[in-house]
N, C-alpha and C positions, 0 to 999 in steps of 0.2 A: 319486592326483594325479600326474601326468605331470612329470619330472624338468624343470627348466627348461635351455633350449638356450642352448651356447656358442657366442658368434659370433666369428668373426674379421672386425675394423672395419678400416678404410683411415682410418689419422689426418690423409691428406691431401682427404677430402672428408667423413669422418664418416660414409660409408654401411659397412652389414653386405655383408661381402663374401662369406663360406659359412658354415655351421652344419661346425663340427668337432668339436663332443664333446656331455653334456651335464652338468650340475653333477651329481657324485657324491655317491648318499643315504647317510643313516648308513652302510645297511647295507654298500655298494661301499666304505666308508671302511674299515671292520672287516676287510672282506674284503682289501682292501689292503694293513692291517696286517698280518692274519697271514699274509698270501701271503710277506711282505717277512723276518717273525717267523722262518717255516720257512724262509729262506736263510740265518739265521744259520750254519749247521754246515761250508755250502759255500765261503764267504767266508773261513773258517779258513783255508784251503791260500794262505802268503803269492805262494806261484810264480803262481797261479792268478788272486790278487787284484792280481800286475803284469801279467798276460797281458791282463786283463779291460780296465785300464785303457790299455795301448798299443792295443790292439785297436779301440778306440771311436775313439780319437787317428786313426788308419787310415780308421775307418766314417766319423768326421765329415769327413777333408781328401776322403776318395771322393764325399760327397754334398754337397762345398763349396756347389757351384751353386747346388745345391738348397736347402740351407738358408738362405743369404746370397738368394735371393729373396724366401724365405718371409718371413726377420725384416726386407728391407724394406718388403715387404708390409702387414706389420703394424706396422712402429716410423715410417717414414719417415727411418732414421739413415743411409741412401746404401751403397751396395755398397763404396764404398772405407773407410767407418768399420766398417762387418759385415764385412769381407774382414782387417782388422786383428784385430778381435775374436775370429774364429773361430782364427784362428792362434794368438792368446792362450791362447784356451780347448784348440787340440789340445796346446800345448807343456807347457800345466799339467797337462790329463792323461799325458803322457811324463814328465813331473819326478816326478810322484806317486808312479808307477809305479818309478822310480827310489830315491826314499824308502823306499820297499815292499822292495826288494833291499836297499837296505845294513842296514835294521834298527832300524837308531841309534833312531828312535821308539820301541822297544821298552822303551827305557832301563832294559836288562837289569842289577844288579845284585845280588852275592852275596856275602856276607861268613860265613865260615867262622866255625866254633864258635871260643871260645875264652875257657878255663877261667880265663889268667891274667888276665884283665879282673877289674876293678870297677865296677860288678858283673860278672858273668861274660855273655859272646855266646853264645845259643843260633847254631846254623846260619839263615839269613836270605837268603832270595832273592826276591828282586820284581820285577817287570816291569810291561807297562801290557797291559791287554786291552780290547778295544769294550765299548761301552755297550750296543749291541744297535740298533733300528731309529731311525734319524734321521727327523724333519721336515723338508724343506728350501721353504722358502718365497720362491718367484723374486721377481725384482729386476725392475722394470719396465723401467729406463734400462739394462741389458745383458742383452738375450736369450738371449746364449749363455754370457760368460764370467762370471755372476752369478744364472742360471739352472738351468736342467735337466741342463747339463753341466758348470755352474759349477763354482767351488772347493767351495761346501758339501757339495755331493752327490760331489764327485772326493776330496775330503780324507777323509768319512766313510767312503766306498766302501776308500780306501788303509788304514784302519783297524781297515777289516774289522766297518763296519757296514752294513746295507742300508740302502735310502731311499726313501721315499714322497714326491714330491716333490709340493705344493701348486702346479700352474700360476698365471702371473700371467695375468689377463684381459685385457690388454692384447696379446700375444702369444700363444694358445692352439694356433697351427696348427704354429707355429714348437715351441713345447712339445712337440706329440705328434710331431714328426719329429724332435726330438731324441732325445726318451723314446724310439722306433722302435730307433733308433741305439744305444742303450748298450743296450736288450734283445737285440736282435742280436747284437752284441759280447760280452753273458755267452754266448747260447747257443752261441757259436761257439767260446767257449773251455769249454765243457761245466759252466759254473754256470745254478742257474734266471735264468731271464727275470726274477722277483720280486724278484733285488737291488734294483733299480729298477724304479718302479712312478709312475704318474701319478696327481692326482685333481685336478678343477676343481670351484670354486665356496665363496664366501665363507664356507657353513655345513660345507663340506667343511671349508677351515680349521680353522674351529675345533672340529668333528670329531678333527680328526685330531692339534693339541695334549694333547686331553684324553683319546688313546686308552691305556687301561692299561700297552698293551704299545709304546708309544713311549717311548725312552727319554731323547732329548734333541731340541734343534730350532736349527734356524740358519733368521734370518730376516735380508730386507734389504728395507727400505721407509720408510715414513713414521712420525713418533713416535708418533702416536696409532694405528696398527693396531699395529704393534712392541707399543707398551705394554699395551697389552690382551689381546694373545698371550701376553707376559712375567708377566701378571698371572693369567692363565688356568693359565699353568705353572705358578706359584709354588700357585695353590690348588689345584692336587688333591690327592687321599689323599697319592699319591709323589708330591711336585716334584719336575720336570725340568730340569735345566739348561737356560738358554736361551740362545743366544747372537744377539742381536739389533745387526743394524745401521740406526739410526735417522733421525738427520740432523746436519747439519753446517752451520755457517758456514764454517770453515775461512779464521779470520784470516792478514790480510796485515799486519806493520809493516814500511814503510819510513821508513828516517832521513831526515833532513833531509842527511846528507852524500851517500850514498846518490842521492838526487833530484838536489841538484846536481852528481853526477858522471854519473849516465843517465838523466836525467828523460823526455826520450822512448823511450829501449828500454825503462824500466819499464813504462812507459803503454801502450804495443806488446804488447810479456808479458803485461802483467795485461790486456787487451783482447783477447787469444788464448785464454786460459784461462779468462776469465769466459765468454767464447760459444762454447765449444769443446761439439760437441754439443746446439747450442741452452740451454746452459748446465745441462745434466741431468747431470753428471757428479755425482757424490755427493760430490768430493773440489773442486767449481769454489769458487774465493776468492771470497767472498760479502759479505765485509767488508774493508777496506783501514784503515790507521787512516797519514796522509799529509801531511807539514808543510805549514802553513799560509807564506805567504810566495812569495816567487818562485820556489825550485825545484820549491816543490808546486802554484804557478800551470802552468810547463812540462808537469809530470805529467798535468794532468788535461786542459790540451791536448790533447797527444799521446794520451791516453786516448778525450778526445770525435773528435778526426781519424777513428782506428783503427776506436770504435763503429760512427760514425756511417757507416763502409762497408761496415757487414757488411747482406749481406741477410735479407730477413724471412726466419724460417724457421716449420717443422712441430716441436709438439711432440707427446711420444708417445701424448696421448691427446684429445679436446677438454675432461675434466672437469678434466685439468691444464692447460689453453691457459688454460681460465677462470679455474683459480684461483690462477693469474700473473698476470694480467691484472687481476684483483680486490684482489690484494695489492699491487702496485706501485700500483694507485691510489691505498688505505688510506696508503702510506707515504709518495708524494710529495704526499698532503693536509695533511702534519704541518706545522706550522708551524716554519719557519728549515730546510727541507727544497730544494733545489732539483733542479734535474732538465736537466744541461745536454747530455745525450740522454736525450729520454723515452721512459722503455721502457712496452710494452704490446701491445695489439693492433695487427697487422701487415694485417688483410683478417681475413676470415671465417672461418679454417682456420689462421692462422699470426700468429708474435707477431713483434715488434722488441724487438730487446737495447736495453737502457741502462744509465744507472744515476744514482745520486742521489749528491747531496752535503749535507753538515753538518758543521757545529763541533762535533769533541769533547768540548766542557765539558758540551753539552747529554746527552751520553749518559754522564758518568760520575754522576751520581746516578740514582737511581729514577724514573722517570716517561712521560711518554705517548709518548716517543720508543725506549721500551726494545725495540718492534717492529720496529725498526731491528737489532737483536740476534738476532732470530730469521730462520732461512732461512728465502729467496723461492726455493723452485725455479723454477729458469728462466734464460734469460737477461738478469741484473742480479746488480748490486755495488751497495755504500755505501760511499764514499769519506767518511772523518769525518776532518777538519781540524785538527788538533792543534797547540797551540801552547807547549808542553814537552813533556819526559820523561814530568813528572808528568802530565801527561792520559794520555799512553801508557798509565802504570800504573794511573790508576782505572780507565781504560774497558777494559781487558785484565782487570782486577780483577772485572768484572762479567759476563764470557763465560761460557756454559754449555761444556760439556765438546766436545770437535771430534774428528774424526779427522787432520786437519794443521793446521800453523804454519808461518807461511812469515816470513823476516823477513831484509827488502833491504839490507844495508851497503855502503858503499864501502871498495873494494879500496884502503885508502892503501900507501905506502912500508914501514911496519913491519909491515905484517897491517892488520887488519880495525881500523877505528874504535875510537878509546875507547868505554866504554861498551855494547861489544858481547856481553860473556860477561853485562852484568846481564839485559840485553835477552833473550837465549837463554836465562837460567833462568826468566825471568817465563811464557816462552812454554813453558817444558816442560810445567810442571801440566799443561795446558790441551790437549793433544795425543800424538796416538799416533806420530804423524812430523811431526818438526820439520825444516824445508827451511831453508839457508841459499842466498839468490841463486837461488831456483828456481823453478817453479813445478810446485804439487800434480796437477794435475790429468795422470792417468797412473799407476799404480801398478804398479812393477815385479815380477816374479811370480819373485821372489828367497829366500834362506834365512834372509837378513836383514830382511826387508821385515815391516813390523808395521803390517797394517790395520784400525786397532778407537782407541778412544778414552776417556776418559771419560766418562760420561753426560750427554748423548742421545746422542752418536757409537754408543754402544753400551751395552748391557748387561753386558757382560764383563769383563774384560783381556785377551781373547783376540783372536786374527786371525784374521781369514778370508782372507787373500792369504798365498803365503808355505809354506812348507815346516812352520812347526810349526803349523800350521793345522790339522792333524789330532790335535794334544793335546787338541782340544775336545772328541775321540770317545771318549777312553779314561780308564780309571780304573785307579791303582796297586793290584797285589795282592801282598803276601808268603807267603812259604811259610818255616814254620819248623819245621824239624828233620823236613822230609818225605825219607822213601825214597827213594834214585835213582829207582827203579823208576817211580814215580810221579810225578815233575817231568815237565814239559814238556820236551821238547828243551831248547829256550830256555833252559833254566835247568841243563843237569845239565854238570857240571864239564869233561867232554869239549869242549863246546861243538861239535858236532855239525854244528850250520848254518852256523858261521863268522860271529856276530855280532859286532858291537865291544859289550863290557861292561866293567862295572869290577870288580875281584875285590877284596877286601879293601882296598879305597879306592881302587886302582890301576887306570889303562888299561888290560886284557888284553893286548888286539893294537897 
C-alpha cells in the first residue's frame, strides 16, 4: 500500500497547493531513529555542537525570503509577523550556541574525599550528560520559532542530543526547508546530516514516541493529542520523559482600582493581545475576570470600540476556523452569556474576534458554564463580572493550570493598591509567569524567562523558552572515586576546558 501524500494547503482559500513529502512508514521512522541514534558520538565535541548551531542561525537569516514565503504560504501569519519570528528563531539558535561555550549547563560539580567527615566523603564528581535522541513535535501557531528550528529541537541539539522532528501538517513545505537548513549547517560544520532528521504523518507520531531508542520528546499542541502522546510515553517498557505543552487560558484580574484609573488603555491592551495573531498565540488572555460597576462598564467599552475594529482574519488551518467558530457558538448559547462583539465566522475562509461577557458568581461553582473555563483557540476572551474579592477568589479557585497570570493594579502614591501581594499569591499556583500591568502574549527568549505551567499548561515544571530549556535533555551522573585517567575532561581537577564549577561547595572560577 502506497504511503499517503503530504500536501501543503493555502489556509486562505483551503485548496492543496503541492504535494511535498509523504507520511513516513514504520519502517522510515526506525530508520530515522537510528540514523539520528548513530550521531550520538559526533554531537559530543561541545565546539562543534556551537558551530552547528550559529551556523544554521547564518543558513536561516541567508534563506530569510525563502522561508518567510513558505510559512506564509502555509500559515497565512503575514511577512511582517514571520519576518519577527524568524529573527526570534536565528537569535535563540545564537544564545544556544552561547550556552554551549560557557558550560554552566553542565553543572559540573566536585567534592573531594574527605576522611574527617561524618560519615566520611568518598571523591564525588557529577555533571549532566544527554539523554540521547529527542522527539520534537512542531507547533502549529509558530512555524519556525516553535518548530523545526524551534527551541525544542535548538535546546536538545545545545545539549548534545539529536532530533527527529515530527512535521506539523499544517506547515509541511515550511518544515522540509527548514529541516534542509539545519542539515546543511551540520554538514558544513563536518557533523552527519542525522542530527536532525524529519518525519510527517500522524502514525509517524506515534511511531516515533514509542520508538525504543528515543529517549525523551517535547511537544506543543492541543491537550488531547499532548495527552495521548504523554500517555503513550508513560506506557512503554522504558518511559520517557515527556515534556508537553498543552493549552492555556492564561488569566487576566483586573481591579476595580485598576479600571478606574485606565479603563480604556486596559480595554485597548487586552483587545491587542486577545487578537494578536488571530488570537493563536498559546499565551493570548482568554479569560478576564473585571469589576462589575462603572469602571468595569468604561473597560468593556473600550474593549468593544477596539474589537470591533479589527478586521476578519485567516486562521492557520480550516479544521481550526471550524472549531472556533463551533465553540464560540456552544458558549455564547449558555444562558446569562452575552456577546457585545460577536465572535465567529468572518466569510468562508476567515473568522471575527469577539468576546463574551458573564457574572462571576455564575462560574465560581460547578456547572454548565464551566466551558467558559476551558480555552477557545482563536480570537475571543470571556470577560466575567465580579462583584468582590471574594468572587475573584472562587472563580481563580476553580482554573486549571496556565502558562501566564496577568493581574492589572493601579499605580497609587504609595505603590501598588492594598490588597495587591494577596492578589499575586492567588495567581502564583496557577502559572508559570505571572505578569504584573502587562500583557502575556510575547515571550521573551531570556535566561530568566520560564515557559511551561502547571497541568494542562504542561506536563513538566520545565521550559521550553529560555536558556535552561536544555535541562529537559540531560540527566545527572557521578563518578566516585574514579582515576584521573578516566574522568572526563569536564571533571578532572585541572579543569582543562575552563568551565565554571563548584569545588568543594565553592564557586571555582
Amino acid at each position: 500500500m502506497a504511503a499517503a501524500p503530504v500536501w501543503s494547503v493555502d489556509p486562505r482559500t483551503g485548496k492543496q497547493r503541492e504535494q511535498v513529502a509523504h507520511e513516513a512508514t514504520a519502517e522510515e521512522v526506525d530508520r530515522a531513529v537510528r540514523g539520528a541514534h548513530g550521531a550520538r558520538a559526533a554531537l559530543a565535541d561541545r565546539t562543534a555542537r556551537a558551530a552547528l548551531l550559529r551556523t544554521a542561525a547564518d543558513l536561516l537569516d541567508e534563506a530569510g525570503a525563502h522561508v518567510i514565503e513558505a510559512a506564509d504560504a502555509e500559515t497565512a501569519l503575514g511577512p511582517v509577523r514571520l519576518t519577527g519570528e524568524l529573527a526570534r528563531t536565528t537569535a535563540q539558535l545564537r544564545a544556544f550556541a552561547e550556552v554551549v561555550d560557557e558550560g554552566a549547563f553542565l553543572d559540573v560539580r566536585i567534592d573531594h574525599a574527605d576522611a574527617d567527615r561524618t560519615p566520611p566523603w568518598p571523591d564525588l564528581r557529577r555533571w549532566k550528560v544527554p539523554l540521547g535522541v529527542v522527539a520534537v513535535y512542531s507547533a502549529s501557531n509558530f512555524p519556525l520559532a516553535f518548530s523545526v528550528p524551534g527551541g525544542d529541537t535548538v535546546s536538545a541539539l545545545a545539549a548534545g542530543c539529536p532530533v527527529v522532528v515530527k512535521a506539523h501538517p499544517d506547515h509541511p513545505a515550511t518544515s522540509e526547508l527548514c529541516a534542509s537548513v539545519l542539515r546543511r549547517a551540520a554538514a558544513e560544520v563536518g557533523l552527519p546530516e542525522d542530527v536532525v532528521t524529519l518525519v510527517h504523518g500522524f502514525e509517524a507520531g506515534v511511531a516515533l514516541v514509542r520508538h525504543p531508542l528515543v529517549s525523551a520528546a517535547g511537544f506543543t499542541g492541543s491537550i488531547r493529542g499532548g495527552r495521548a502522546l504523554f500517555d503513550a510515553a508513560a506506557a512503554r517498557p522504558t518511559p520517557i520523559p515527556f515534556h508537553g505543552e498543552l493549552g492555556s487560558l492564561n488569566p487576566v484580574v483586573i481591579t476595580e482600582a485598576a479600571a478606574a484609573e485606565r479603563a480604556e488603555q486596559i480595554g485597548a491592551g487586552l483587545a491587542g493581545s486577545m487578537t494578536l495573531g488571530e488570537g493563536q498565540f498559546c499565551t493570548k488572555p482568554g479569560f478576564v475576570l473585571a469589576p462589575a460597576g462603572e469602571p468595569g462598564d468604561r473597560l468593556v467599552k473600550s474593549l468593544t470600540t477596539a474589537v470591533s475594529e479589527t478586521e476578519p482574519g485567516v486562521m492557520l488551518d480550516h479544521r481550526m476556523r471550524d472549531a472556533f467558530v463551533t465553540g464560540v457558538r456552544e458558549r455564547a448559547a449558555l444562558p446569562g452569556v452575552d456577546a457585545p462583539v460577536t465572535p465567529g465566522a468572518g466569510g468562508e475562509h476567515t473568522v471575527s474576534a469577539g468576546f463574551l461577557t458573564v457574572d462571576a458568581e455564575l462560574l465560581a461553582t460547578e456547572g454548565p458554564h464551566d466551558l467558559l473555563l476551558e480555552e477557545c483557540f482563536g480570537p475571543v476572551t470571556v470577560v466575567a463580572r465580579y462583584a468582590s474579592r471574594d468572587e475573584i477568589t472562587s472563580v481563580l479557585s476553580r482554573l486549571p493550570g496556565n502558562l501566564t497570570a496577568t493581574l492589572q493594579l493601579a499605580d497609587e502614591p504609595d505603590g501598588f493598591e492594598p490588597g495587591a501581594a494577596e492578589l499575586l499569591a492567588a495567581l502564583t499556583p496557577l502559572a508559570g509567569r505571572v505578569l504584573v500591568n502587562g500583557w502575556p502574549t510575547g515571550v521573551a527568549v531570556a535566561p530568566a524567562q520560564h515557559h511551561g505551567g502547571p497541568y494542562p499548561a504542561t506536563t513538566s515544571t520545565s521550559t521550553s523558552v529560555g536558556a535552561t530549556a536544555i535541562e529537559r535533555w540531560l540527566r545527572p551522573v557521578s563518578y566516585q572515586s574514579t582515576p584521573a585517567a578516566l574522568l572526563p575532561p569536564e571533571l578532572r581537577d585541572d579543569n582543562p576546558l575552563d568551565l565554571p564549577r563548584r569545588v568543594d561547595g565553592r564557586p571555582e572560577n
